[in-house]
CHARMM-style PDB file with segment names, atoms N, HN, CA, C and O in Angstrom:
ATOM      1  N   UNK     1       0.852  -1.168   0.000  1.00  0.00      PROA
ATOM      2  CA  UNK     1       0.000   0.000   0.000  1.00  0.00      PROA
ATOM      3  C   UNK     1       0.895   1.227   0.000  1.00  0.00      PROA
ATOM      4  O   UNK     1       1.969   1.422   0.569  1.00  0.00      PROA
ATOM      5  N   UNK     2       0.220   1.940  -0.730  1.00  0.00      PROA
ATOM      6  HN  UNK     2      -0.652   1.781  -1.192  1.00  0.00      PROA
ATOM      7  CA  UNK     2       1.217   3.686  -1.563  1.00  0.00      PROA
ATOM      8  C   UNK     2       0.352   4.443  -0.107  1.00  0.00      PROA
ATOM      9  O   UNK     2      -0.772   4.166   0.311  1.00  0.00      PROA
ATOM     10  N   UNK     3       1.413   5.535   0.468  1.00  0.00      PROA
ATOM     11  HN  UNK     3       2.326   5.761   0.128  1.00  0.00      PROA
ATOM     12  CA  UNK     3       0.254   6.825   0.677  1.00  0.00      PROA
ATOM     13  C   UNK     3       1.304   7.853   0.719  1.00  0.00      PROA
ATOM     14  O   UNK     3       2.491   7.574   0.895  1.00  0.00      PROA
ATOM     15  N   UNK     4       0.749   9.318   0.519  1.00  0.00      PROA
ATOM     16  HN  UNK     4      -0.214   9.544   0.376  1.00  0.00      PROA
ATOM     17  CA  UNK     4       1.952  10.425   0.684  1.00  0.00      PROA
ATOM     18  C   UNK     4       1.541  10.997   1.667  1.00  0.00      PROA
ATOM     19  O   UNK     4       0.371  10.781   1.984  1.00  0.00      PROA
ATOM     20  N   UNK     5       2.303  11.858   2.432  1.00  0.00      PROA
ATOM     21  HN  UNK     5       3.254  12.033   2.175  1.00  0.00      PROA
ATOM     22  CA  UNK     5       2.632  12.305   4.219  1.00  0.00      PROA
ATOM     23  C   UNK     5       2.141  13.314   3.137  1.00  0.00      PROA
ATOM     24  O   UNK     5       2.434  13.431   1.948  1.00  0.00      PROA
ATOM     25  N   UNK     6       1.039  14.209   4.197  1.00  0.00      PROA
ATOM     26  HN  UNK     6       0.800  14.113   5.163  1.00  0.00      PROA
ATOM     27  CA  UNK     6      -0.311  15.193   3.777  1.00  0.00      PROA
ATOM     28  C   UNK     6       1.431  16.416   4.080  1.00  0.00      PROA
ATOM     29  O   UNK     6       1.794  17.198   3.201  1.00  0.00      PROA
ATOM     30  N   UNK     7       2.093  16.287   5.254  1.00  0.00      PROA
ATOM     31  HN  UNK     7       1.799  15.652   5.968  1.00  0.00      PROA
ATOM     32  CA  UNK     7       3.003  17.653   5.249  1.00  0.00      PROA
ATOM     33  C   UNK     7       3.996  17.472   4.375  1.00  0.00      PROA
ATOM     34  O   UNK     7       3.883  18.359   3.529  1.00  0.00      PROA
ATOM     35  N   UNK     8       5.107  16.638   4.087  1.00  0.00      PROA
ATOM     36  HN  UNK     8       5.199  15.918   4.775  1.00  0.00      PROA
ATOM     37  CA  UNK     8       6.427  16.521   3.571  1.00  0.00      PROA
ATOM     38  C   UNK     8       5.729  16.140   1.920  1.00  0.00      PROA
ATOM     39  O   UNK     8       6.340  16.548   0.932  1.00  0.00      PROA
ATOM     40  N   UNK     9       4.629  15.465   1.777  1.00  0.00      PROA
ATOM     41  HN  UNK     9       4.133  15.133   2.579  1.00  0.00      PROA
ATOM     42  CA  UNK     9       4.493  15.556   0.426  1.00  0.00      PROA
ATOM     43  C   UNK     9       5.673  13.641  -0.343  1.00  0.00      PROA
ATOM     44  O   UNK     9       5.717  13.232  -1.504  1.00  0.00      PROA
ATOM     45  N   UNK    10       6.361  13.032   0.916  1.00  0.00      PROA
ATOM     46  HN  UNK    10       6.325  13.364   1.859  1.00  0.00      PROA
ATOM     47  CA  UNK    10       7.101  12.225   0.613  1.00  0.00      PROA
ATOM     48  C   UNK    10       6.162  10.414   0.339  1.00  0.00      PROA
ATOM     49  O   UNK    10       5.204  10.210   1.084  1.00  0.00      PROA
ATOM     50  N   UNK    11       6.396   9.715  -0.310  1.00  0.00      PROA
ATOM     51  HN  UNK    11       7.174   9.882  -0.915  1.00  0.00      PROA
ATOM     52  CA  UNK    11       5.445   8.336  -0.639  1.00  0.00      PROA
ATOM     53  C   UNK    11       6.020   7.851   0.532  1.00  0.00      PROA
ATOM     54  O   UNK    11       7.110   8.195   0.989  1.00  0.00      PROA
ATOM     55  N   UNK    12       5.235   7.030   1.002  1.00  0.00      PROA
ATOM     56  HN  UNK    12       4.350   6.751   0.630  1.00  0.00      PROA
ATOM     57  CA  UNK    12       5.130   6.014   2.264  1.00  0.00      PROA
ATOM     58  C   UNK    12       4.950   4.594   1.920  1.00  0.00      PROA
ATOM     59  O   UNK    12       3.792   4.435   1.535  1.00  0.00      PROA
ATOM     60  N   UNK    13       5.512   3.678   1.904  1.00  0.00      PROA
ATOM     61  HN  UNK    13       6.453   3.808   2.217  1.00  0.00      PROA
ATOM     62  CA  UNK    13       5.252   2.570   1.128  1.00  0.00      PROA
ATOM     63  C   UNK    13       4.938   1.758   2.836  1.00  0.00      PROA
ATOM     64  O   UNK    13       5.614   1.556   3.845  1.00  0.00      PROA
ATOM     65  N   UNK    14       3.469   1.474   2.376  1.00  0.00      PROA
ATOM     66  HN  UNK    14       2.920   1.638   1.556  1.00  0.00      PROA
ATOM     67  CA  UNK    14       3.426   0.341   3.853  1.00  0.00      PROA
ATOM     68  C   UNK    14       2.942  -1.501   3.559  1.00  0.00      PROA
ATOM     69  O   UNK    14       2.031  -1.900   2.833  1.00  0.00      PROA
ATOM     70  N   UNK    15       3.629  -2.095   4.156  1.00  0.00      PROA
ATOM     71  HN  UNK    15       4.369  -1.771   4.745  1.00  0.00      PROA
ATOM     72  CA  UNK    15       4.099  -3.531   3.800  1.00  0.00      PROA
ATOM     73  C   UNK    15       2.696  -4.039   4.437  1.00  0.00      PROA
ATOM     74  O   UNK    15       2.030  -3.475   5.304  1.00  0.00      PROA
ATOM     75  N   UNK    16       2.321  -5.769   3.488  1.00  0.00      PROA
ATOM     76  HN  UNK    16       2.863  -6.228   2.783  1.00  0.00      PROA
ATOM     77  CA  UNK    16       1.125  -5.926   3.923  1.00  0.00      PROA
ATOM     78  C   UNK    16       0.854  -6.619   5.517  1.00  0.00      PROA
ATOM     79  O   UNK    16      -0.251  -6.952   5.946  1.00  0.00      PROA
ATOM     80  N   UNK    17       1.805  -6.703   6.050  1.00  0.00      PROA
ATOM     81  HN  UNK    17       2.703  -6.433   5.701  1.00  0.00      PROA
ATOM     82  CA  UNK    17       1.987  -7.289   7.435  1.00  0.00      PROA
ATOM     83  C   UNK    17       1.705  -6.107   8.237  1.00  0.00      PROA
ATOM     84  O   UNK    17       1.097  -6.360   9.278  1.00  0.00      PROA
ATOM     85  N   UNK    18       1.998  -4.827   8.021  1.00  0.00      PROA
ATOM     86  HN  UNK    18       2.492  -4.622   7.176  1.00  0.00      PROA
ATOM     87  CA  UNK    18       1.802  -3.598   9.028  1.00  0.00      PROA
ATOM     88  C   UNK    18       0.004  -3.028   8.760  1.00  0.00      PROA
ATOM     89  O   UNK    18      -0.689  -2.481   9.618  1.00  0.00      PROA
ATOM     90  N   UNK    19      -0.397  -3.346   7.392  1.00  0.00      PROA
ATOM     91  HN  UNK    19       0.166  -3.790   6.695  1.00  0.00      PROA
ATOM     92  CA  UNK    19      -1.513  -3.444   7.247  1.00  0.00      PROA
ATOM     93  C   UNK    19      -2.950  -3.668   8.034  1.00  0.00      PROA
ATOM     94  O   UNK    19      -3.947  -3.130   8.514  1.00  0.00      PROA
ATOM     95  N   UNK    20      -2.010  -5.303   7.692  1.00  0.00      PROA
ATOM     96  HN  UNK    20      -1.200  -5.740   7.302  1.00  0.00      PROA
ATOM     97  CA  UNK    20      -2.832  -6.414   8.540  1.00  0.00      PROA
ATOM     98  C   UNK    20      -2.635  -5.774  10.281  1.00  0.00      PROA
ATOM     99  O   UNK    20      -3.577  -6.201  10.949  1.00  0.00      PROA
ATOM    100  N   UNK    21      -1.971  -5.164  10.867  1.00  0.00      PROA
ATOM    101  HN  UNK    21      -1.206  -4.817  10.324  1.00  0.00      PROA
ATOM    102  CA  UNK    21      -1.397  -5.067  12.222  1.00  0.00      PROA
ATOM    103  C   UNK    21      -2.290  -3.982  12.437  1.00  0.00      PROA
ATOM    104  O   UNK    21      -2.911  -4.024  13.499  1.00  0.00      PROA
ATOM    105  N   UNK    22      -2.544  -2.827  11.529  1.00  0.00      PROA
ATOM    106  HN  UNK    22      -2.039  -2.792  10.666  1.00  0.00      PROA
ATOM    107  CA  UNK    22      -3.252  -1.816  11.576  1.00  0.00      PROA
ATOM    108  C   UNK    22      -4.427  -2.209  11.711  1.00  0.00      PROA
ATOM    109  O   UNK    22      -4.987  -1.701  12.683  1.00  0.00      PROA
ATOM    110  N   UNK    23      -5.227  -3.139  10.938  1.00  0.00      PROA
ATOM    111  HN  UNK    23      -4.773  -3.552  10.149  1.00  0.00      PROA
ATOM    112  CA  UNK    23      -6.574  -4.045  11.027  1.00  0.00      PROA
ATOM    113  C   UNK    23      -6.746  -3.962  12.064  1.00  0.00      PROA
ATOM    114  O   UNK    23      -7.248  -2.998  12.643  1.00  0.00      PROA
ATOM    115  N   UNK    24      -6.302  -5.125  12.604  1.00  0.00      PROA
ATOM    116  HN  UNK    24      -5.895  -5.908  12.134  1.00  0.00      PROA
ATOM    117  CA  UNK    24      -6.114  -5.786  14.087  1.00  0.00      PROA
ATOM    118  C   UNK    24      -6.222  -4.487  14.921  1.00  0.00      PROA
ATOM    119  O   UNK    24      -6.994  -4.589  15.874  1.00  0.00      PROA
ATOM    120  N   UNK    25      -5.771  -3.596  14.809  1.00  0.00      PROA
ATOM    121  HN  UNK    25      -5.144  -3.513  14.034  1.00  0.00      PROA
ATOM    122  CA  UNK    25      -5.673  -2.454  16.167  1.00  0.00      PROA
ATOM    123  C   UNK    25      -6.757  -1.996  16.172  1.00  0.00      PROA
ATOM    124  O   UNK    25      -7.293  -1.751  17.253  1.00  0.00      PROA
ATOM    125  N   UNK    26      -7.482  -1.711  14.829  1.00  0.00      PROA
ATOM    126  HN  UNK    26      -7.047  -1.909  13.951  1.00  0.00      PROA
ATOM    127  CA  UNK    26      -8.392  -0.693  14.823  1.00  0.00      PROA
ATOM    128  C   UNK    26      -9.795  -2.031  14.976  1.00  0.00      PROA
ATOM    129  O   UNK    26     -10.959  -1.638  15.057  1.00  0.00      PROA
ATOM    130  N   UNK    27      -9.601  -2.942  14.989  1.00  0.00      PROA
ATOM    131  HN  UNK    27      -8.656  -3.260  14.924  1.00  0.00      PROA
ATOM    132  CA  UNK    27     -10.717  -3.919  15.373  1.00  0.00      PROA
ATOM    133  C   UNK    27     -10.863  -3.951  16.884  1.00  0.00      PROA
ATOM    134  O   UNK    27     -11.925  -3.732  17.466  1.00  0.00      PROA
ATOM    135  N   UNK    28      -9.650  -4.256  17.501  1.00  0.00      PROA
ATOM    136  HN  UNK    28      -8.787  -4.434  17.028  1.00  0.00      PROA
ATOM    137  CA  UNK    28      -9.568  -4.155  18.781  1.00  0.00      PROA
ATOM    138  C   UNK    28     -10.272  -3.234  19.615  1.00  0.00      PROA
ATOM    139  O   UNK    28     -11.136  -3.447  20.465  1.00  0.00      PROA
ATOM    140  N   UNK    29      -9.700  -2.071  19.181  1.00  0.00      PROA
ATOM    141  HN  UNK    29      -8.998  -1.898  18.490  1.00  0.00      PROA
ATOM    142  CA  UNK    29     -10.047  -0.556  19.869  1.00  0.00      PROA
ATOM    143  C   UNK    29     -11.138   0.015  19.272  1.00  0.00      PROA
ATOM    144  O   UNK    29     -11.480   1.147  19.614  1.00  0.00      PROA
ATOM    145  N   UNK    30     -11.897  -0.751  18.214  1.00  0.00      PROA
ATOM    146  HN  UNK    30     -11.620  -1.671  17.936  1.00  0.00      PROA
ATOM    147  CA  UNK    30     -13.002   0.348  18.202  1.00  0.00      PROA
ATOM    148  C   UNK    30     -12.985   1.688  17.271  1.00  0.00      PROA
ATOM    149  O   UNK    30     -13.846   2.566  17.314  1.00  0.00      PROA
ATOM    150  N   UNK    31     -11.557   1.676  16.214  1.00  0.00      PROA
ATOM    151  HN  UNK    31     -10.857   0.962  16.179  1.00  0.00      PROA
ATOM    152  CA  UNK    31     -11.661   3.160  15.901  1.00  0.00      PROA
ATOM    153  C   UNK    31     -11.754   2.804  14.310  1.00  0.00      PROA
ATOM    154  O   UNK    31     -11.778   1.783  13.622  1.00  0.00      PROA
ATOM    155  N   UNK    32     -11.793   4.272  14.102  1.00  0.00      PROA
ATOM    156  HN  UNK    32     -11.773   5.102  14.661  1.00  0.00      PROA
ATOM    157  CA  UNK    32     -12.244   4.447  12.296  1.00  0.00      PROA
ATOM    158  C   UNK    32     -11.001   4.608  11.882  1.00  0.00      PROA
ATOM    159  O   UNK    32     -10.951   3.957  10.838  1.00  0.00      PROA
ATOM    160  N   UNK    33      -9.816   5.154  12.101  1.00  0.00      PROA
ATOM    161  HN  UNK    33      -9.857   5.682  12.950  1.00  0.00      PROA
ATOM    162  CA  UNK    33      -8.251   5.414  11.412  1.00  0.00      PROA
ATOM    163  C   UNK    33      -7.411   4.936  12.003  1.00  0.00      PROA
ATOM    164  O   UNK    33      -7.420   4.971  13.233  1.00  0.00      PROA
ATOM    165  N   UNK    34      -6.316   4.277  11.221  1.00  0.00      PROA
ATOM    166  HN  UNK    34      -6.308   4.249  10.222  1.00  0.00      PROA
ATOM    167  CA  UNK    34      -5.069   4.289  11.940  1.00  0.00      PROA
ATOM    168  C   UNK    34      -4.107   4.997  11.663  1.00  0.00      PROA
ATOM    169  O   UNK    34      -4.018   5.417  10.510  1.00  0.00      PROA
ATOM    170  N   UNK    35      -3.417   5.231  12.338  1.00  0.00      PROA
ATOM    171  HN  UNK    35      -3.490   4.890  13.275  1.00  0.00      PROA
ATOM    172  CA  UNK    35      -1.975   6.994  12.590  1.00  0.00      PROA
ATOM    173  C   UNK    35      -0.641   6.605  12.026  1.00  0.00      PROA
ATOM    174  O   UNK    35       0.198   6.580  12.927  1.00  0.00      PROA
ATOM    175  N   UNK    36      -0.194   6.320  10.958  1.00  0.00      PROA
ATOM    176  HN  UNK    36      -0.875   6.340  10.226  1.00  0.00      PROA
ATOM    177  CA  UNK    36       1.126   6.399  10.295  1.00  0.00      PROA
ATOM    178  C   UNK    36       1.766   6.971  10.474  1.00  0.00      PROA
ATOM    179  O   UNK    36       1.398   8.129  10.274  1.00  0.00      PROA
ATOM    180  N   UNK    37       3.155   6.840  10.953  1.00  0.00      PROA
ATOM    181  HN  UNK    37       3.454   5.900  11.115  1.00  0.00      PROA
ATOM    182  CA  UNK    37       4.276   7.821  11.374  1.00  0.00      PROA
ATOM    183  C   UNK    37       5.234   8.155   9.741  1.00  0.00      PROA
ATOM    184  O   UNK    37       5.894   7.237   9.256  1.00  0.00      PROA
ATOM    185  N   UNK    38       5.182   9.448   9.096  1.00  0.00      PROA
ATOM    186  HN  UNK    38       4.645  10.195   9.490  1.00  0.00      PROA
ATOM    187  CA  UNK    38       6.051   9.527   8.304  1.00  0.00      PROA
ATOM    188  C   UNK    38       7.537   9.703   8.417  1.00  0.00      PROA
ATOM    189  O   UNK    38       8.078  10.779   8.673  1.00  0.00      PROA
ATOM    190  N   UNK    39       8.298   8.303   8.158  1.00  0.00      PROA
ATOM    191  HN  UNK    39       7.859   7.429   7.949  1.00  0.00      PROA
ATOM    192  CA  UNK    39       9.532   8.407   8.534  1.00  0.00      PROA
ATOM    193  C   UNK    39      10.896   9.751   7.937  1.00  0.00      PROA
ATOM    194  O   UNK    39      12.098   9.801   8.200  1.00  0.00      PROA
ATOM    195  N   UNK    40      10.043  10.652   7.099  1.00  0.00      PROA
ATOM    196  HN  UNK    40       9.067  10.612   6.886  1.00  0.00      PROA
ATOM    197  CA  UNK    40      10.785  11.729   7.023  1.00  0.00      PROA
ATOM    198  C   UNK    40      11.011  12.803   7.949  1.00  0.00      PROA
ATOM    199  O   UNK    40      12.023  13.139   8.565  1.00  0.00      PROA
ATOM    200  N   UNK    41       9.631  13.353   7.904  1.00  0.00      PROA
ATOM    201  HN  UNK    41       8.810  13.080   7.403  1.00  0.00      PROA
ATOM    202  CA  UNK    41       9.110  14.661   8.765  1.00  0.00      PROA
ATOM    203  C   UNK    41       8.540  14.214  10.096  1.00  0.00      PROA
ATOM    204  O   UNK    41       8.397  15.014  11.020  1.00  0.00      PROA
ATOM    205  N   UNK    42       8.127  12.581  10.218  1.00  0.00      PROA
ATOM    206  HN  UNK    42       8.243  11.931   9.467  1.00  0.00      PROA
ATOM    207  CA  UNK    42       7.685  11.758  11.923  1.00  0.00      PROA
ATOM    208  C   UNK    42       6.427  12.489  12.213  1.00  0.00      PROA
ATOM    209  O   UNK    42       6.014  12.473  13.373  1.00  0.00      PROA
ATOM    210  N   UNK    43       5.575  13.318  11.025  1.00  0.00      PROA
ATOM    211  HN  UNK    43       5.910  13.331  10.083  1.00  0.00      PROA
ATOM    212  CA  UNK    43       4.231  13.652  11.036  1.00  0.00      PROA
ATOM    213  C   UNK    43       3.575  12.507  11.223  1.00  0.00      PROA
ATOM    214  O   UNK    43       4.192  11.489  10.910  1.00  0.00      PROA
ATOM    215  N   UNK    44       1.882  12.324  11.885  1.00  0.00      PROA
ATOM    216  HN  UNK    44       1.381  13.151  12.139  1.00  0.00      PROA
ATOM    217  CA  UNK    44       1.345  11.312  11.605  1.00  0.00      PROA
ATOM    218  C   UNK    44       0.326  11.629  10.553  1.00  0.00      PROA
ATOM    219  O   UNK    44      -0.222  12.726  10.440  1.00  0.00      PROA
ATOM    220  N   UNK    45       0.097  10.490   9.724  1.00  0.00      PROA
ATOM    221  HN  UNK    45       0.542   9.600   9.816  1.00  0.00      PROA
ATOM    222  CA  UNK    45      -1.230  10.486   8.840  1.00  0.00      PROA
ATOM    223  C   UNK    45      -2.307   9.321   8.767  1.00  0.00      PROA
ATOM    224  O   UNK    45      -2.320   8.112   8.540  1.00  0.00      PROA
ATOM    225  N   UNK    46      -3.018  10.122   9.016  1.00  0.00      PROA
ATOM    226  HN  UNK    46      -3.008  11.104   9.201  1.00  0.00      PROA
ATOM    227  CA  UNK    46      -4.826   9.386   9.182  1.00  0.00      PROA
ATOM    228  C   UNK    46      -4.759   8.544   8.358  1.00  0.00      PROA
ATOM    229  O   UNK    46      -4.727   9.141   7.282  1.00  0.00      PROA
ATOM    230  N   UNK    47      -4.710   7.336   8.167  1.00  0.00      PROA
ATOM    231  HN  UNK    47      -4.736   6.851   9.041  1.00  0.00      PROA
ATOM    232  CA  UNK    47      -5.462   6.323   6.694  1.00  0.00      PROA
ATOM    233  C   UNK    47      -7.122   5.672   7.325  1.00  0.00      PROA
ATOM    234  O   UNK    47      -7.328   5.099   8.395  1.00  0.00      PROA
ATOM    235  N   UNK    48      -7.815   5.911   6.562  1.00  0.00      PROA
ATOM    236  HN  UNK    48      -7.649   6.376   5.693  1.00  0.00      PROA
ATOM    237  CA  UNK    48      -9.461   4.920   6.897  1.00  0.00      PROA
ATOM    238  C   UNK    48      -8.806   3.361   7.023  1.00  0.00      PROA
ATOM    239  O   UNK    48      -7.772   2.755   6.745  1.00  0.00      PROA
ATOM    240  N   UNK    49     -10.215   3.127   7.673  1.00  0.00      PROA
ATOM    241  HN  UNK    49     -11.056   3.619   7.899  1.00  0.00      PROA
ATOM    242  CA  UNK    49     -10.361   1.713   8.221  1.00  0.00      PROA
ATOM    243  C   UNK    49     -10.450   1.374   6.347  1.00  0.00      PROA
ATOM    244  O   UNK    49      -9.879   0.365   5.931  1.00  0.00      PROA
ATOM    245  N   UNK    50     -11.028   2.092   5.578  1.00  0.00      PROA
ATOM    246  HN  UNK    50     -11.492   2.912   5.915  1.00  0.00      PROA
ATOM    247  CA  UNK    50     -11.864   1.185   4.037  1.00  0.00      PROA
ATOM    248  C   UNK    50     -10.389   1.260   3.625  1.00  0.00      PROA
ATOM    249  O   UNK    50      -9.695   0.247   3.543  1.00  0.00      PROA
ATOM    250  N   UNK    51     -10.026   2.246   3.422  1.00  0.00      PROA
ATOM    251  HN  UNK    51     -10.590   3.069   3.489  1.00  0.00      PROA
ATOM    252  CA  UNK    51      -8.602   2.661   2.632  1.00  0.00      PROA
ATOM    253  C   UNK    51      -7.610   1.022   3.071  1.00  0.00      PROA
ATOM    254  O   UNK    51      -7.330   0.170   2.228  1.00  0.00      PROA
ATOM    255  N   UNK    52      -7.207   0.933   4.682  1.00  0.00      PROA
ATOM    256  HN  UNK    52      -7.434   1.626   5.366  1.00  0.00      PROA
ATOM    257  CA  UNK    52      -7.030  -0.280   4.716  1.00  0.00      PROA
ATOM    258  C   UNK    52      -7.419  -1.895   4.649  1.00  0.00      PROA
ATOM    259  O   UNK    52      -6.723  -2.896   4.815  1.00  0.00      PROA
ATOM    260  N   UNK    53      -8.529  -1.759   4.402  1.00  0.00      PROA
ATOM    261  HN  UNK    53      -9.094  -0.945   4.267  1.00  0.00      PROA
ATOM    262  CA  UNK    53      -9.522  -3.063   3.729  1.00  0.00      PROA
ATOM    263  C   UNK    53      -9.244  -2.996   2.158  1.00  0.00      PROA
ATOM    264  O   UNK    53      -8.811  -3.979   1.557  1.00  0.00      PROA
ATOM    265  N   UNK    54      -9.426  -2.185   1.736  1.00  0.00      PROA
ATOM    266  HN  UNK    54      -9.778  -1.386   2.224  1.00  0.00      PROA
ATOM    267  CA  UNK    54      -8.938  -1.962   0.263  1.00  0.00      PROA
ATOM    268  C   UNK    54      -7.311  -2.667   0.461  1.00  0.00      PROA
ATOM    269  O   UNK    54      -7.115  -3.759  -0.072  1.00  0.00      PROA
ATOM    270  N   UNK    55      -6.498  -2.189   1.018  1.00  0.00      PROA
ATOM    271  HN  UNK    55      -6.657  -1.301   1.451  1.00  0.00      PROA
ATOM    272  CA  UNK    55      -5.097  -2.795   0.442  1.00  0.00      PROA
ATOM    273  C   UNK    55      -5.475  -4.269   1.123  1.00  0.00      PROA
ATOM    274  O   UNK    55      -4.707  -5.122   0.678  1.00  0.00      PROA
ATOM    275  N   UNK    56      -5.863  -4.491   1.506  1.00  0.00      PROA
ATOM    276  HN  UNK    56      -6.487  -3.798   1.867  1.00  0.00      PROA
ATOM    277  CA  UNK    56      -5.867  -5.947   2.088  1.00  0.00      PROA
ATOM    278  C   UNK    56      -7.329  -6.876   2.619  1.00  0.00      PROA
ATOM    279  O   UNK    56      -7.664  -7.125   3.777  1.00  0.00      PROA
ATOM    280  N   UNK    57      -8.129  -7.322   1.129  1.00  0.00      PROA
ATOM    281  HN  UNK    57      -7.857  -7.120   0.188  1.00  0.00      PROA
ATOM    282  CA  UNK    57      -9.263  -8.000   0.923  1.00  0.00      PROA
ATOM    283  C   UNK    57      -8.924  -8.694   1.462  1.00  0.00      PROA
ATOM    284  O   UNK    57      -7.822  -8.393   1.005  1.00  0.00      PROA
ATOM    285  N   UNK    58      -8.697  -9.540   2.152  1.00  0.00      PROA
ATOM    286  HN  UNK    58      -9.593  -9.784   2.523  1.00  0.00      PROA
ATOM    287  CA  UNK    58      -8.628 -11.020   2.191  1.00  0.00      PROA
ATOM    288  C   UNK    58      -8.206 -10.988   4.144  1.00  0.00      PROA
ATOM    289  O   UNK    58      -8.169 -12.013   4.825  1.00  0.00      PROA
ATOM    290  N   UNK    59      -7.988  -9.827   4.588  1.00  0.00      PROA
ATOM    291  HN  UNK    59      -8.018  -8.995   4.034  1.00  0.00      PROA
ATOM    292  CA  UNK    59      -7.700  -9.688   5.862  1.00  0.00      PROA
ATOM    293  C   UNK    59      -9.257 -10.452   6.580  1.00  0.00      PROA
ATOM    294  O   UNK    59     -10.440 -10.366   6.250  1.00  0.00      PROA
ATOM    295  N   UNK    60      -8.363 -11.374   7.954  1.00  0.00      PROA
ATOM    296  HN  UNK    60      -7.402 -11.444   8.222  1.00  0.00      PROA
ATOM    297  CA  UNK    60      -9.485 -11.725   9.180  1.00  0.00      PROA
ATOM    298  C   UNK    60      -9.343 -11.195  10.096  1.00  0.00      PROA
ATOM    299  O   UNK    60      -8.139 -11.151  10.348  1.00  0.00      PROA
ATOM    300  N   UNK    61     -10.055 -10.608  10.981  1.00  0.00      PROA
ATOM    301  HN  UNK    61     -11.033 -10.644  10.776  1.00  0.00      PROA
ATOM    302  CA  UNK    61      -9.437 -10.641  12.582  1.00  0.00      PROA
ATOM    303  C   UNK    61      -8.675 -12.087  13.366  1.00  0.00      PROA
ATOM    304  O   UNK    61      -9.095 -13.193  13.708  1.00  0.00      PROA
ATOM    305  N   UNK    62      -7.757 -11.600  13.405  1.00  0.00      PROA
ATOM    306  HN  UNK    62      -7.416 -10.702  13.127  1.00  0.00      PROA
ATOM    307  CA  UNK    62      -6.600 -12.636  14.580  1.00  0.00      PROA
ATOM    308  C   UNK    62      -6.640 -12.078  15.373  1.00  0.00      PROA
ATOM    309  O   UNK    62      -6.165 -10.944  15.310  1.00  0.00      PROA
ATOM    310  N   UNK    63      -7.434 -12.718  16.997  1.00  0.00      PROA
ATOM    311  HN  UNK    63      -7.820 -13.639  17.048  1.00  0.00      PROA
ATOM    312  CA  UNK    63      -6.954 -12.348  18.305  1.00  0.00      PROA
ATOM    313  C   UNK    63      -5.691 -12.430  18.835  1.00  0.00      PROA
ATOM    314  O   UNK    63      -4.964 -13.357  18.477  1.00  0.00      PROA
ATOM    315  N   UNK    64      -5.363 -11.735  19.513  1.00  0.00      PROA
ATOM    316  HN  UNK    64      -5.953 -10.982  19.804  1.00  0.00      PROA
ATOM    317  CA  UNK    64      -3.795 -12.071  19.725  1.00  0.00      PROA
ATOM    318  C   UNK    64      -3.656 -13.053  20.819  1.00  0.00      PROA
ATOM    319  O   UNK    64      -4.364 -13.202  21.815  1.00  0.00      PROA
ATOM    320  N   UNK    65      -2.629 -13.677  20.445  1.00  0.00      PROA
ATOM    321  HN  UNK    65      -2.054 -13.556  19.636  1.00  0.00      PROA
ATOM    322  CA  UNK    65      -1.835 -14.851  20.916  1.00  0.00      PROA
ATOM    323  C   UNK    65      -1.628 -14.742  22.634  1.00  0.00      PROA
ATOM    324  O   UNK    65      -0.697 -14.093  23.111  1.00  0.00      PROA
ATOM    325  N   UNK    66      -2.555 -15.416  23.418  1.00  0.00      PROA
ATOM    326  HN  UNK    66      -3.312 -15.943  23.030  1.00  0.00      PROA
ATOM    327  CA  UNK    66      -1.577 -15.032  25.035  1.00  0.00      PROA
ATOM    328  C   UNK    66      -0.659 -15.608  25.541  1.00  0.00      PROA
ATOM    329  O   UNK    66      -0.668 -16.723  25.020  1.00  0.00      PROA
ATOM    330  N   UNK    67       0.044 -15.559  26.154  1.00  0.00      PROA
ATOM    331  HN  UNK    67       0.051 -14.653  26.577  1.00  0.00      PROA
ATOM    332  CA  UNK    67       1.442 -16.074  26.243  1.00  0.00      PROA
ATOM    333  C   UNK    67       0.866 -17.071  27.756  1.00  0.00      PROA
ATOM    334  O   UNK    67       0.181 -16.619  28.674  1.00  0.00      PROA
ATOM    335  N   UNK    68       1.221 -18.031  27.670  1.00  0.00      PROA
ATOM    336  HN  UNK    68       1.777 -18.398  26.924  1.00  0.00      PROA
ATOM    337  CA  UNK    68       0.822 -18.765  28.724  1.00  0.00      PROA
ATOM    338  C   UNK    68       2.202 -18.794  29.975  1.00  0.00      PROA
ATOM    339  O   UNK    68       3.384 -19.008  29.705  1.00  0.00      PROA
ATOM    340  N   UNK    69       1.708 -18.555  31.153  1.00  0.00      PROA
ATOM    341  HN  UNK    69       0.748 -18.381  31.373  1.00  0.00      PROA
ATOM    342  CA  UNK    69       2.579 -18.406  32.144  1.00  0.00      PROA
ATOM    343  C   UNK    69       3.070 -20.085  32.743  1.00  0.00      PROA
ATOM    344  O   UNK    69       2.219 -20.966  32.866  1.00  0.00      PROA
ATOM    345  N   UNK    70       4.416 -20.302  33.041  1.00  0.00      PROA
ATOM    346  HN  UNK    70       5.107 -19.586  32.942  1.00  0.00      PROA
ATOM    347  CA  UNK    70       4.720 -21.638  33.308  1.00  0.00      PROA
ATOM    348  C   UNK    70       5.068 -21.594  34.503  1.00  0.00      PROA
ATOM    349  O   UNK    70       6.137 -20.991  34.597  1.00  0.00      PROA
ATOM    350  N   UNK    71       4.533 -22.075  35.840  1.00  0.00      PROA
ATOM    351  HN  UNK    71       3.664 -22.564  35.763  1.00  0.00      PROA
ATOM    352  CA  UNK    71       4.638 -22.322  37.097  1.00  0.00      PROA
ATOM    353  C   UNK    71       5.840 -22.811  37.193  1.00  0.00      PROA
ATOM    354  O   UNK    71       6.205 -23.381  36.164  1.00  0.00      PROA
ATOM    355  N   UNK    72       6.917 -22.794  38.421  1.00  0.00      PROA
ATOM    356  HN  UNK    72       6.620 -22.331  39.256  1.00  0.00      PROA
ATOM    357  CA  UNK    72       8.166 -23.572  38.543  1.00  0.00      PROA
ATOM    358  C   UNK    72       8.147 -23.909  39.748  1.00  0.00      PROA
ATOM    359  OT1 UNK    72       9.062 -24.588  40.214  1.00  0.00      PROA
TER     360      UNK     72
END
């Protein structure tokens, strides 16, 4: 997925694993955007929940994994 930082004007190339991670957050929490850090200017930028369904049809919700505690 392409997006350009609304201040620096620079392309943001985001990989489909950070995507998918963005999914997951914004399923979790309830929200409509997730906040991209532009690694030029370290502005953040809004992307939609659709905008990220669009790069990634085929996304499920995965609960996350709990780490099981081992008694000694």
């Amino acid at each position: 997925m392409q997006i350009r930082c609304y201040n620096c004007k620079m392309p943001i190339s985001i990989g489909r694993a950070s995507v998918d991670q963005a999914l997951n957050s914004i399923h979790e929490e309830d929200l409509s955007h997730f906040d991209f850090r532009c690694p030029k200017c370290k502005k953040t930028n809004k992307v939609s929940k659709e905008q990220l369904l669009h790069a990634s049809p085929s996304w499920e919700y995965e609960p996350p994994k709990e780490k099981k505690k081992e008694a000694k």
